[in-house]
C-alpha positions as CSV (number, residue, x, y, z in Angstrom):
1,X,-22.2,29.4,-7.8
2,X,-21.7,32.9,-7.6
3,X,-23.2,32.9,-3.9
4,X,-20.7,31.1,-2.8
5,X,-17.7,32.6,-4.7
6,X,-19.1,35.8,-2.5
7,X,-19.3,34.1,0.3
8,X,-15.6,32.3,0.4
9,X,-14.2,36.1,-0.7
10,X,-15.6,37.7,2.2
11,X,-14.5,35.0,4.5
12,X,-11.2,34.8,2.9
13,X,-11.4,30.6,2.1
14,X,-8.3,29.7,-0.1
15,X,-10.8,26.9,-1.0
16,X,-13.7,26.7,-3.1
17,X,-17.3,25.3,-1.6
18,X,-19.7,22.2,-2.7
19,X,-23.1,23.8,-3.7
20,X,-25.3,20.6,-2.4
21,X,-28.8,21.5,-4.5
22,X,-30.1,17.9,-4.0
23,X,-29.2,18.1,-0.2
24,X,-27.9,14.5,-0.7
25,X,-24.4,15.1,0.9
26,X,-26.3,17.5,3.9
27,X,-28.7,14.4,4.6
28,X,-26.1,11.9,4.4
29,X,-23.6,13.7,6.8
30,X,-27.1,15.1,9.3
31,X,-26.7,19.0,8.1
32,X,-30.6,18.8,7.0
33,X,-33.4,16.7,7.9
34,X,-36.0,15.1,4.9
35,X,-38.0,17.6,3.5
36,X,-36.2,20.4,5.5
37,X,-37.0,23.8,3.0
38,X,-34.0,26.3,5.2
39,X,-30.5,25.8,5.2
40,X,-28.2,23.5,6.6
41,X,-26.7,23.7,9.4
42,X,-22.5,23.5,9.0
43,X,-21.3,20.5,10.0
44,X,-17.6,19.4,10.5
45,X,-16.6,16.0,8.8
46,X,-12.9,14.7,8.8
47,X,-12.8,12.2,6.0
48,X,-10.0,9.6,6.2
49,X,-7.9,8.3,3.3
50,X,-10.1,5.0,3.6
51,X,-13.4,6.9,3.3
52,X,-14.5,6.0,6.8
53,X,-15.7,9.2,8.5
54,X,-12.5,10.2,12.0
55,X,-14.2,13.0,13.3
56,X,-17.6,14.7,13.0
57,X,-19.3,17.9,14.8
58,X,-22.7,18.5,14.5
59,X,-21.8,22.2,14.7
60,X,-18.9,24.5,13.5
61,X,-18.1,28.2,12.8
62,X,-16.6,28.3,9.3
63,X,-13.6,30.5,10.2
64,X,-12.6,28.5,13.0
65,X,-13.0,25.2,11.9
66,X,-9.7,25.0,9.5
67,X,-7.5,25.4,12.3
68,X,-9.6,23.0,15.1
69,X,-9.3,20.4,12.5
70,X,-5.6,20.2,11.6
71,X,-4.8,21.0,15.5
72,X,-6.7,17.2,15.2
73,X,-4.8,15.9,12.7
């Protein structure tokens, strides 16, 4: 999406972002709520090789959240 292209050029990701139109990954991880209309809240989920969820925060700040992680792992 072109929204987010912006979005990851402005804050300088070397990544690209997941567009989650259904919401199904943002209800699954708690960044919406059922029937929530506004956005998500970003949420910080540390996926292991095994699929089972190591660390989660219910709230991050994009630019920081790189570096918190891998000073995790």
């Amino acid at each position: 999406m072109a929204d987010n292209r912006a979005f990851a050029e402005k804050c300088d990701f070397n990544f690209q972002l997941l567009s989650d139109l259904d919401r199904s990954a943002g209800l699954a991880y708690g960044a919406t709520e059922p029937g929530a209309t506004g956005n998500a809240v970003r949420v910080g989920v540390l996926i292991g090789p095994d699929g089972r969820i190591k660390d989660y925060r219910p709230k991050v700040v994009a630019k920081e959240y790189p570096a918190q992680i891998l000073a995790l792992i």
